[in-house]
C-alpha positions in Angstrom: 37.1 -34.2 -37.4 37.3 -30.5 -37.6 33.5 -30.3 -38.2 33.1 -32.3 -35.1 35.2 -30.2 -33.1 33.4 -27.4 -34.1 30.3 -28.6 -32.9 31.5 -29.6 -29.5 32.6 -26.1 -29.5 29.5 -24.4 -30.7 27.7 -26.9 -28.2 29.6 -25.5 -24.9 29.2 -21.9 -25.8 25.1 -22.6 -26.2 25.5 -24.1 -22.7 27.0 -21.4 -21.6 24.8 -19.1 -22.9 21.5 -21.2 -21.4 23.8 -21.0 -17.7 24.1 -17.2 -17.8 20.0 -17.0 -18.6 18.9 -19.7 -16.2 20.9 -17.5 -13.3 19.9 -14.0 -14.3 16.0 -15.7 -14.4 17.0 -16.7 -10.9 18.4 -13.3 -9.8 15.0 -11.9 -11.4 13.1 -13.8 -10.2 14.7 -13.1 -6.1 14.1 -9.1 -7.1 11.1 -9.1 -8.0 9.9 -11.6 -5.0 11.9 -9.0 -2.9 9.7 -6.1 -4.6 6.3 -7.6 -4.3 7.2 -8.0 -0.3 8.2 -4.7 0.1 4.8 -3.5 -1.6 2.7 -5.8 0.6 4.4 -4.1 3.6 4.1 -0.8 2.0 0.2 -1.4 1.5 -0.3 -2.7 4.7 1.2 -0.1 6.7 -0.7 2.5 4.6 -4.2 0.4 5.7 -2.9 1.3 9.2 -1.6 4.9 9.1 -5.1 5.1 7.8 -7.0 4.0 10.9 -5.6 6.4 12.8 -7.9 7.8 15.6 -10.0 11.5 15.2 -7.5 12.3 18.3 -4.1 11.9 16.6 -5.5 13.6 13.3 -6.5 16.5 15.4 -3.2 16.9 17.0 -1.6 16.8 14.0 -4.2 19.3 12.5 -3.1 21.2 15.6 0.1 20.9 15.2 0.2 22.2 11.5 -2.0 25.5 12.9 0.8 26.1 15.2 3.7 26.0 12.9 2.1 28.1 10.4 1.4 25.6 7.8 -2.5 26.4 7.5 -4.6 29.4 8.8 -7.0 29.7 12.0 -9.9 29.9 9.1 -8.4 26.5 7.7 -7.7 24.9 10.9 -11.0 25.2 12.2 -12.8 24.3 8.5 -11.3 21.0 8.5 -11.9 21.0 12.3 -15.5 20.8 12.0 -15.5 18.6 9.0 -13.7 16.2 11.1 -16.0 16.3 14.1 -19.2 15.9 11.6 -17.9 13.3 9.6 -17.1 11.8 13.3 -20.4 12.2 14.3 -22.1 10.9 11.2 -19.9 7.7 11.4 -20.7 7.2 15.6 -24.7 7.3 14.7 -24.5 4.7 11.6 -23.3 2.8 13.6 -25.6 3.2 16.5 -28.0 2.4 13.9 -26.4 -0.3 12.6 -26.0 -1.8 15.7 -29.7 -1.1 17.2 -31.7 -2.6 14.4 -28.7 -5.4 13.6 -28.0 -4.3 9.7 -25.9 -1.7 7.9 -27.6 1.6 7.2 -26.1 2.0 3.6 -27.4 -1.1 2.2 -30.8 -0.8 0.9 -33.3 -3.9 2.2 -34.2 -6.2 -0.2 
């Protein structure tokens, strides 16, 4: 009898043990679901801080010449890098769009 009661014993403490595991599986998995959505957001609102327009990057390049953060020399560098890398991008795709194919891609 004692050997039997030990096993009912030892039986409830390994289902007790398998409870505890099955609910911390379930709080890992809720944090990492949580985590992956929170990247996705992060990622996607990085994709659209990235789109902003030449205007807004050149008041905020503005913005940094007036506080002191970069020179006049630096300021107007970066200036006309922005404008010709503007430019460059405005006539691919005036190309693009005039002979109806992407300017980068070599024909076959």
């Amino acid at each position: 009898m004692t050997h039997a009661t030990m096993t009912l014993a030892q039986n409830a403490t390994l289902d007790m043990r398998a409870f505890v595991y099955i609910i911390l599986l379930i709080i890992l998995c809720i944090v990492g679901f949580v985590i992956i959505i929170s990247v996705k957001r992060r990622i996607f609102d990085d994709k659209r801080e990235q789109d902003q327009s030449s205007g807004t990057l050149m008041e905020s390049l503005e913005h940094m010449r007036k506080t002191g953060q970069i020179s006049q020399e630096e300021y107007e560098q970066t200036r006309q890098t922005i404008i010709e890398k503007t430019r460059a991008m405005l006539h691919d795709q005036e190309q693009e769009e005039s002979t109806g194919r992407n300017p980068k891609t070599p024909e076959p």
